[in-house]
C-alpha positions in Angstrom: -17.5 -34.1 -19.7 -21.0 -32.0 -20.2 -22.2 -29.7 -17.2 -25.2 -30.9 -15.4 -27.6 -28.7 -14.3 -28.0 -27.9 -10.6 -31.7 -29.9 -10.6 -30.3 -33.2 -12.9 -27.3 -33.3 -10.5 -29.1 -33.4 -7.5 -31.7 -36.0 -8.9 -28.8 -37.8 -10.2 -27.1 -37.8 -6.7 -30.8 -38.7 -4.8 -31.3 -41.6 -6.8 -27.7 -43.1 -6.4 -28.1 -42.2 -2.5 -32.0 -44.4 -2.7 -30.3 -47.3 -4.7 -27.6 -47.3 -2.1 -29.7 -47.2 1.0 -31.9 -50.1 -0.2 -28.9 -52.1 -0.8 -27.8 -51.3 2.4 -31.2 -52.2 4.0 -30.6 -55.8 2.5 -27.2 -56.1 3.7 -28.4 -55.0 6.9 -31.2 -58.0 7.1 -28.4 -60.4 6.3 -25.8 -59.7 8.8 -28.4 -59.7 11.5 -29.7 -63.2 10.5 -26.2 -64.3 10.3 -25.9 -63.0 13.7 -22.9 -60.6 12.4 -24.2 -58.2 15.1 -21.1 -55.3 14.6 -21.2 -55.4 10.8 -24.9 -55.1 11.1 -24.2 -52.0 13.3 -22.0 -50.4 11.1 -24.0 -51.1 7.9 -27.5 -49.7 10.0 -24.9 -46.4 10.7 -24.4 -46.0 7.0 -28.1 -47.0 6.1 -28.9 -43.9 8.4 -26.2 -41.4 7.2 -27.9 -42.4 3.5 -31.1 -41.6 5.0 -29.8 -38.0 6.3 -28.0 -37.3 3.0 -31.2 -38.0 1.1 -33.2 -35.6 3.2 -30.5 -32.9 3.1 -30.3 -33.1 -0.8 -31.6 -30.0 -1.4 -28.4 -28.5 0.5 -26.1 -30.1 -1.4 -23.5 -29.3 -2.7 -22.1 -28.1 0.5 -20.4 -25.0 1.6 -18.7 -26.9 4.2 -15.5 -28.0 2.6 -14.2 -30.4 5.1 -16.3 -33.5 6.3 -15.0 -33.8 10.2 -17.0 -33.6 13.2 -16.7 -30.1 15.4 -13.2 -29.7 16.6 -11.4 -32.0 14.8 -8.6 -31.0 12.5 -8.4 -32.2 8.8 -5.1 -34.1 8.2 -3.8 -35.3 4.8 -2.6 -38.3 4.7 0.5 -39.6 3.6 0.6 -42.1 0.6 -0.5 -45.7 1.2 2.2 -48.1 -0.4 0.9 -52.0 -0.7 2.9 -54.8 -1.2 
């Protein structure tokens, strides 16, 4: 696999974040006029996060290893066997 430059990576990762929230957006519009009101919250959640990723993208790639809120431990899980 090639290495991509710091800039191309983050342009990369900015337009797959913009594709994502405006397909978000239009998920959101059709939960709420199906009157799914809790999957319309959760999508509007992740249609925000997008938003806050997008305008942090010149942070990224993170020092912060784990993804957790404040005071919560980072567990790995065990292995997920389906049937």
């Amino acid at each position: 696999m090639p290495t991509v430059k710091r800039p191309e990576l983050i342009a990369r990762r900015t337009d797959t974040l913009d594709f994502l929230q405006s397909m978000l957006g239009e998920l959101r519009i059709m939960a709420k006029a199906d009157r799914h009101h809790f999957l319309a919250h959760l999508i509007e959640m992740a249609y925000l996060e997008t938003g806050m990723l997008i305008t942090k993208g010149a942070s990224w790639p993170s020092q912060n290893k784990t993804d957790t809120a404040p005071g919560m431990a980072l567990h790995k899980t065990g292995k997920i066997k389906i049937q």
